[in-house]
C-alpha positions in Angstrom: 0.0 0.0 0.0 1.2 3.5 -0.4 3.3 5.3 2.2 1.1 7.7 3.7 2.3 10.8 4.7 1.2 12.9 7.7 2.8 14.6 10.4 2.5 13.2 13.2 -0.6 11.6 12.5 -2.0 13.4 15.1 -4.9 15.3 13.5 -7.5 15.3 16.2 -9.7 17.7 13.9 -12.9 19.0 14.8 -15.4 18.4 12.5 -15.8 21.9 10.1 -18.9 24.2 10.5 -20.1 25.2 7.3 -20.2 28.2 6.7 -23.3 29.2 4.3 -24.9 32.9 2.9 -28.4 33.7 4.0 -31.6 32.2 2.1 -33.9 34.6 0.4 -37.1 34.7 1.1 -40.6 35.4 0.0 -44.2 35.8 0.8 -46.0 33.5 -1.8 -48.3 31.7 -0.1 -48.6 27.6 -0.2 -52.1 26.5 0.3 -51.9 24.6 3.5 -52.6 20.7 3.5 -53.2 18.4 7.0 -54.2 14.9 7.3 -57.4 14.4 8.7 -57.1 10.9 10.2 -54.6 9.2 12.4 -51.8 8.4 9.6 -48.8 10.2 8.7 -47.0 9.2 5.5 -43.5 9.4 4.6 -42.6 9.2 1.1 -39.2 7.9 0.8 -37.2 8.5 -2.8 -34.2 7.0 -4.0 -33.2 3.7 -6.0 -34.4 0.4 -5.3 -33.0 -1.3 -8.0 -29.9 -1.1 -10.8 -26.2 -0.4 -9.4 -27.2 1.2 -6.2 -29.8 -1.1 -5.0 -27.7 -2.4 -1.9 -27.4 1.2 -0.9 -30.7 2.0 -1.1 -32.3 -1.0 0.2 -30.2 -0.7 3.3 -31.2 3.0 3.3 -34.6 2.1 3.8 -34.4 -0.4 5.9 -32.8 2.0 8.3 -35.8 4.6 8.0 -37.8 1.5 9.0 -35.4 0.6 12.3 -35.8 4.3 13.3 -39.4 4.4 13.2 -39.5 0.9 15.2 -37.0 2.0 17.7 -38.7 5.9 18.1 -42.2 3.8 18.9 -39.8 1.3 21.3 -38.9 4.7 23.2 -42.6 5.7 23.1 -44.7 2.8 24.3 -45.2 1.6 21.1 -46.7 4.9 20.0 -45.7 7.3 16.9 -45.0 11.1 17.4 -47.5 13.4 18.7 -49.8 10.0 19.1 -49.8 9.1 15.0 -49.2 6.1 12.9 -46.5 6.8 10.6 -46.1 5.2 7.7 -43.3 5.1 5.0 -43.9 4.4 1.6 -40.9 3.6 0.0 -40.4 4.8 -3.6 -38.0 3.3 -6.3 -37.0 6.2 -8.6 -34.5 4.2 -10.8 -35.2 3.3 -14.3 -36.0 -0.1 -14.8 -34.4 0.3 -18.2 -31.1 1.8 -17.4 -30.8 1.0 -13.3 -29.8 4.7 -13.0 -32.0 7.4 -11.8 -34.6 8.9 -14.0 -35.8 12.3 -14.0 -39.8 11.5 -15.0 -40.1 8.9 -12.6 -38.4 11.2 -9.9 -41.0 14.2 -10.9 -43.6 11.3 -10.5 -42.6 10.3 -6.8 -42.5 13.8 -5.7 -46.3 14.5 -7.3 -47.3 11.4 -5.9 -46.4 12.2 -2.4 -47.8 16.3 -3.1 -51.2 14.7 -4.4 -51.6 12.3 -1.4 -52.9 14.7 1.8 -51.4 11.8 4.4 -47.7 12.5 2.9 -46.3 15.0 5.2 -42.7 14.5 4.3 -41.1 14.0 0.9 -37.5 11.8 2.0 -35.3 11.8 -0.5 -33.2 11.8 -3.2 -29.6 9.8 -3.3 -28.6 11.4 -6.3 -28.3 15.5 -6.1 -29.1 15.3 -10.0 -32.5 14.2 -8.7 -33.3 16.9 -6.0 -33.0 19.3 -8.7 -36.2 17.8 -9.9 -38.3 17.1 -6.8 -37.3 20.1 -5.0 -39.2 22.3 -7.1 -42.6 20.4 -6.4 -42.2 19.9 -3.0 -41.0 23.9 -2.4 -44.3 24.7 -4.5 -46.4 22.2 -2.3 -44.7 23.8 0.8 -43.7 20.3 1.9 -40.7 19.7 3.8 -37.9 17.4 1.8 -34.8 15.9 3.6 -32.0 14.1 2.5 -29.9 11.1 3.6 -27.4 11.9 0.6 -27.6 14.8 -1.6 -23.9 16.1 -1.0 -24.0 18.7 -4.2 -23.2 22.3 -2.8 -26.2 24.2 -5.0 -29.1 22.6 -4.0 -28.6 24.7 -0.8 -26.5 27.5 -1.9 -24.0 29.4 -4.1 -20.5 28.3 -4.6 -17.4 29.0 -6.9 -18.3 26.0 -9.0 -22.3 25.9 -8.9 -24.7 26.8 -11.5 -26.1 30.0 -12.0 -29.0 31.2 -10.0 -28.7 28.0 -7.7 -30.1 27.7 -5.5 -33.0 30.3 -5.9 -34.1 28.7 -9.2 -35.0 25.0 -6.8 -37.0 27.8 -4.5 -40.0 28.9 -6.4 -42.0 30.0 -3.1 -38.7 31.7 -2.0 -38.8 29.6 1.1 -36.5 27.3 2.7 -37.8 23.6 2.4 -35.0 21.1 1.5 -32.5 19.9 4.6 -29.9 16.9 4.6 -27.7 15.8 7.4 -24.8 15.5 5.7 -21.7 17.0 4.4 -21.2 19.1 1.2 -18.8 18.3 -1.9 -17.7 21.8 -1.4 -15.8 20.3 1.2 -15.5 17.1 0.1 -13.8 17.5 -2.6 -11.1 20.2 -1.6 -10.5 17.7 1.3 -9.9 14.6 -0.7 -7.2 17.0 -3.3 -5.5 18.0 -0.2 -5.7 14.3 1.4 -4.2 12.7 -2.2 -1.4 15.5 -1.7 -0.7 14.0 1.9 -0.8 10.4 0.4 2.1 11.2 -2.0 0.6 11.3 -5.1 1.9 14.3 -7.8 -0.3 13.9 -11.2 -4.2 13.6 -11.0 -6.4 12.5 -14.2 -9.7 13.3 -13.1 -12.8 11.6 -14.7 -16.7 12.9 -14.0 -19.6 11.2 -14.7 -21.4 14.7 -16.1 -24.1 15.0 -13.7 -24.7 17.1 -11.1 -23.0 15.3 -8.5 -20.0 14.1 -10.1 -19.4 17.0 -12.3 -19.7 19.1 -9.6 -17.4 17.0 -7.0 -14.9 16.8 -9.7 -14.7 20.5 -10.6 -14.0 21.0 -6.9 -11.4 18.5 -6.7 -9.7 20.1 -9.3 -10.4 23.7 -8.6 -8.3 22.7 -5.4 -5.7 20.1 -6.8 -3.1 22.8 -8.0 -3.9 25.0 -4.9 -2.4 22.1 -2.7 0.8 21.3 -5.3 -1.1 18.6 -7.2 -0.5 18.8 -11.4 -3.6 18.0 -13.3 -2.7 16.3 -16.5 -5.9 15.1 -17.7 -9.5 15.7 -17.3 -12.5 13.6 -19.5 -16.5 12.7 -18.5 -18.1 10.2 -19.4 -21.5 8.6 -20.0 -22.9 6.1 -17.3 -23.7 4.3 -20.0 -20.1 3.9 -21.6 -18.7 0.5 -20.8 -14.8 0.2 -22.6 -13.1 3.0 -21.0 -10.0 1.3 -22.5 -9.0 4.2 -24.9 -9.8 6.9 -22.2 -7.4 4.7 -19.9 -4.9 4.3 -22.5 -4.5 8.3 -22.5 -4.5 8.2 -18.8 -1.3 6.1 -19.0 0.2 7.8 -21.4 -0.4 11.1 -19.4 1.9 10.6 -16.6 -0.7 10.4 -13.5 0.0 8.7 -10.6 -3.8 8.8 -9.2 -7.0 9.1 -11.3 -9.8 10.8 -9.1 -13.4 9.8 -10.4 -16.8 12.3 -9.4 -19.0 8.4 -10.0 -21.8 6.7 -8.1 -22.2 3.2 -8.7 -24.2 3.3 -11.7 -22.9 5.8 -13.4 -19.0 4.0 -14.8 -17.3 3.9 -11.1 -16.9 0.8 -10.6 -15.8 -0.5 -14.4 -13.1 2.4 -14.1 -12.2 0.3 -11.4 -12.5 -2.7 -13.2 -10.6 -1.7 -16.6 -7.7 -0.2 -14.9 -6.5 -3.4 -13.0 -7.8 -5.3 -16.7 -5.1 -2.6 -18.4 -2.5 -3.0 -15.6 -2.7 0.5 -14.4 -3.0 -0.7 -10.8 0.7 -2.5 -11.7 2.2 0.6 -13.2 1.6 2.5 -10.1 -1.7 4.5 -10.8 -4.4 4.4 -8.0 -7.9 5.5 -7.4 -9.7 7.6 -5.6 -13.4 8.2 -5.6 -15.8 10.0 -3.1 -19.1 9.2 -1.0 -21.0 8.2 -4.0 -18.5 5.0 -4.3 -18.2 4.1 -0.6 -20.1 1.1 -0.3 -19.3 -2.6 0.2 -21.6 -3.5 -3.0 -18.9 -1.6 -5.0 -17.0 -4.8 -3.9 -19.5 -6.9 -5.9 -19.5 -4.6 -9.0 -15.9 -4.4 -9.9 -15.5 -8.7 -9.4 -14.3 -8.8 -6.0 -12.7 -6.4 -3.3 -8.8 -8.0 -3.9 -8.7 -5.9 -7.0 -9.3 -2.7 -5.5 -7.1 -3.9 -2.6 -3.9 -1.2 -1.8 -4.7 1.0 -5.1 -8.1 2.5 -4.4 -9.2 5.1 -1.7 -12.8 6.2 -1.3 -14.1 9.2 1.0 -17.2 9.6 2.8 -18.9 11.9 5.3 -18.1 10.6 8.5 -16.7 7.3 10.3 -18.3 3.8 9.1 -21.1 2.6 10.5 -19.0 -0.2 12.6 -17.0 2.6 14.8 -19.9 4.6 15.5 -19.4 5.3 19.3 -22.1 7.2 20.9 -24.9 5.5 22.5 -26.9 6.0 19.7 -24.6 5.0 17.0 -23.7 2.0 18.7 -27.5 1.2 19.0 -28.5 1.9 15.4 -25.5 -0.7 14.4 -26.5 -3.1 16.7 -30.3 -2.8 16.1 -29.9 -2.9 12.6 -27.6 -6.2 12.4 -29.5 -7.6 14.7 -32.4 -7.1 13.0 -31.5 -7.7 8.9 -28.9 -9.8 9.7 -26.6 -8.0 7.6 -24.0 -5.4 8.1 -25.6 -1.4 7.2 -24.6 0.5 4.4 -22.3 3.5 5.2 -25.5 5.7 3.7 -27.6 3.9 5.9 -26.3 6.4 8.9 -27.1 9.1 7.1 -31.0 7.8 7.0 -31.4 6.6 9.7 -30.4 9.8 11.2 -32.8 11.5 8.6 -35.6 9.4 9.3 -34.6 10.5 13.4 -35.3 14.4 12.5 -38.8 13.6 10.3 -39.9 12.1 13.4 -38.7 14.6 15.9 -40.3 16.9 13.7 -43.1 16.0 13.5 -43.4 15.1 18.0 -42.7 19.1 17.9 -45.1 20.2 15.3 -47.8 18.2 17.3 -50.4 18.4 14.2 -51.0 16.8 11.3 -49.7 19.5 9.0 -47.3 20.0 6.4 -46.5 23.9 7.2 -46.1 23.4 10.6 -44.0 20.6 10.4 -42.0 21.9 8.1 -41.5 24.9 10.2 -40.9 22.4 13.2 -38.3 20.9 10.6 -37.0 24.5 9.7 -36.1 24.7 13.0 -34.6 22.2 13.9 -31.5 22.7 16.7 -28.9 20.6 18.9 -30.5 17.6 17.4 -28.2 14.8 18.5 -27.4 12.6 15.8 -25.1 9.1 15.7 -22.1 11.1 15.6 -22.2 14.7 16.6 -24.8 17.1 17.5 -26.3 19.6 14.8 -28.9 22.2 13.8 -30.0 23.3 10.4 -29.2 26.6 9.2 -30.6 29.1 6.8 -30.1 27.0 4.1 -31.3 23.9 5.4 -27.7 22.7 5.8 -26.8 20.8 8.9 -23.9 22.8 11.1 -21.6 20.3 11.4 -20.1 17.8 8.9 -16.8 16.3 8.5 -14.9 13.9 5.7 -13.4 10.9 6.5 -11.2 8.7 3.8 -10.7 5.4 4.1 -8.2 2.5 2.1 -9.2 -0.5 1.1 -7.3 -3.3 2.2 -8.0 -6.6 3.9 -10.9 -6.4 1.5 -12.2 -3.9 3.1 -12.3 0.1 3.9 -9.7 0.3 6.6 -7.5 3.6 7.6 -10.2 5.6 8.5 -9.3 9.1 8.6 -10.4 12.5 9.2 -9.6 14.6 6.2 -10.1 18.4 5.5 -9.2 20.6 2.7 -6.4 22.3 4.7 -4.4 19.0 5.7 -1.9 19.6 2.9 -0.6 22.0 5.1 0.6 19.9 8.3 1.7 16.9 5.9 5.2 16.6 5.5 6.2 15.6 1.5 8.4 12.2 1.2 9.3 9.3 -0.8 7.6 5.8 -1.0 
């Protein structure tokens, strides 16, 4: 495995606040909508089926253990006395296994149309949210996500889109939250961490949507910042499956680490794949990729974790669901082994904790009612999650997030380490 490099190793960091710019606002009004009975619904959206299946199965399946574990706190009983329901929602294509835009419109009507849904939970892919969150903000319905890292949906940034994220904001109100971190940070922190792992010349491959696009632009925005030489940079269509020529000009370029903005389903994991085919691996070029990677079903989808073994790194935004340590992390892992029999997906913190706020949310709101339990939502502060305490700020963003990467070796993710996109500066350079 590659000499890492740090000084000292002893980078005790506190998880980064983000910092964010204030919403704007508005006073259109959003006809209000309660539930009449004794039934709260939550939509969930994300996929259920193609290459990021295992993620979202597991995803949901941890919504479900922090409903049944709320009503094991409460006597059996839901918040503010109701019966909430999730209805999970699959909003891959069944043609392409990827995420579709229609059928991601279509979940987000669906749950606007029904007067039970109170909360719209989703997406997993940011390219996604840019669809639902303009229903929902229209329906004055709160959304949350377990996953969306892309900086815009929430606000401006160097390397965002014009007008985002006012243009996802018809009403001109605040409806959208997520618990975890940003690729803003994610992707300065993983150009600084490649720095402190040694390597000198990045290729860097995108996937052209919003999330790896816009992860990769960061990456490289930071690279030369930090002393990293770009020498390449190509996207790709999810739908391309011989990346040899693109990896032939990789070679040729002179990287030492090729840094891929991917999910599962959209080339990730056949990057993977082709380069230890092409030899790459063997001629000393590595891989990172981000959050949208870290998975064990990536494992699965390249043909077996001993390929990726020493040559790939993957980041993500916080410590694997195994270390967990607070009473509440080590609960959630526990309950949800226990009950699937199966070890949780990394994402499946991220909704479980989601799942956590909807439901705290709706205890405070005390009504049947999507305005004031989105305002309850909106409001949300000191909420303790599985791994640090948070509020939301003006943007919906939660206050605190932090980046770990992780090696995989052993088969594995091992190395766990917190990474930030200022580490360059207290790692010292050396050899291998």
């Amino acid at each position: 495995m590659r000499t890492k490099r740090y000084l000292g190793l002893v980078l005790l960091i506190t998880l980064a606040l983000i910092a964010a710019p204030t919403a704007k606002h508005s006073n259109n009004a959003v006809k209000p909508v309660s539930a009449e009975g004794e039934t709260i619904k939550v939509y969930t959206s994300w996929p259920l089926t193609g290459g990021t299946q295992a993620v979202g199965d597991s995803m949901l399946k941890a919504a479900e253990l922090a409903l049944a574990q709320y009503e094991e706190d409460h006597d059996g009983a839901g918040p503010a006395g109701f019966n909430v329901e999730i209805v999970g929602l699959d909003d891959a294509s069944p043609t392409t296994g990827a995420w579709d835009g229609t059928i991601e419109a279509e979940n987000a009507q669906r749950c606007v149309n029904d007067a039970e849904c109170m909360v719209y939970f989703g997406t997993y892919n940011s390219g996604a949210a840019k669809v639902s969150m303009t229903i929902t903000n229209e329906a004055g319905i709160a959304q949350i996500s377990p996953a969306n890292s892309y900086a815009g949906l929430t606000r401006a940034c160097e390397t965002c889109a014009e007008g985002e994220p006012d243009i996802y904001r018809p009403s001109g109100e605040v409806n959208y939250f997520r618990t975890n971190g940003t690729d803003d940070f994610q992707g300065p922190a993983d150009a600084a961490w490649s720095y402190c792992l040694g390597f000198e010349k990045v290729y860097i491959l995108d996937d052209t949507q919003a999330y790896g696009k816009g992860l990769a632009d960061e990456f490289e925005r930071h690279a030369e910042e930090v002393g990293l030489e770009v020498v390449g940079r190509a996207s790709v269509e999810s739908t391309d499956v011989d990346f040899r020529a693109l990896l032939t000009d990789v070679l040729a370029s002179g990287a030492d680490l090729v840094f891929g903005g991917f999910v599962l389903d959209s080339g990730g994991p056949q990057v993977i794949q082709q380069m230890n085919e092409l030899g790459l691996f063997e001629e000393g070029i590595y891989f990172m990729g981000p959050d949208g990677m870290a998975s064990p079903a990536l494992f699965d989808q390249i043909g077996g974790a001993e390929i990726a073994n020493d040559y790939v790194y993957i980041s993500f935004p916080g410590p694997l669901p195994s270390t967990l340590e607070s009473e509440k992390g080590v609960r959630f892992y526990e309950g949800y082994v226990d009950t699937y029999d199966e070890e949780p997906d990394p994402y499946a913190v991220y909704a479980y904790q989601s799942m956590a706020v909807i439901l705290d949310s709706i205890e405070r709101a005390g009504v049947a009612d999507r305005a004031a339990i989105l305002e309850a939502m909106r409001s949300t502060t000191d909420f303790e999650g599985l791994s640090a305490t948070f509020s939301f700020d003006e943007n919906g963003d939660a206050t605190v997030s932090g980046f770990y990467g992780y090696a995989v070796g052993d088969d594995t993710f091992i190395d766990g380490t917190l990474i930030t996109p200022n580490m360059n500066e207290t790692c010292e350079v050396a050899t291998d």
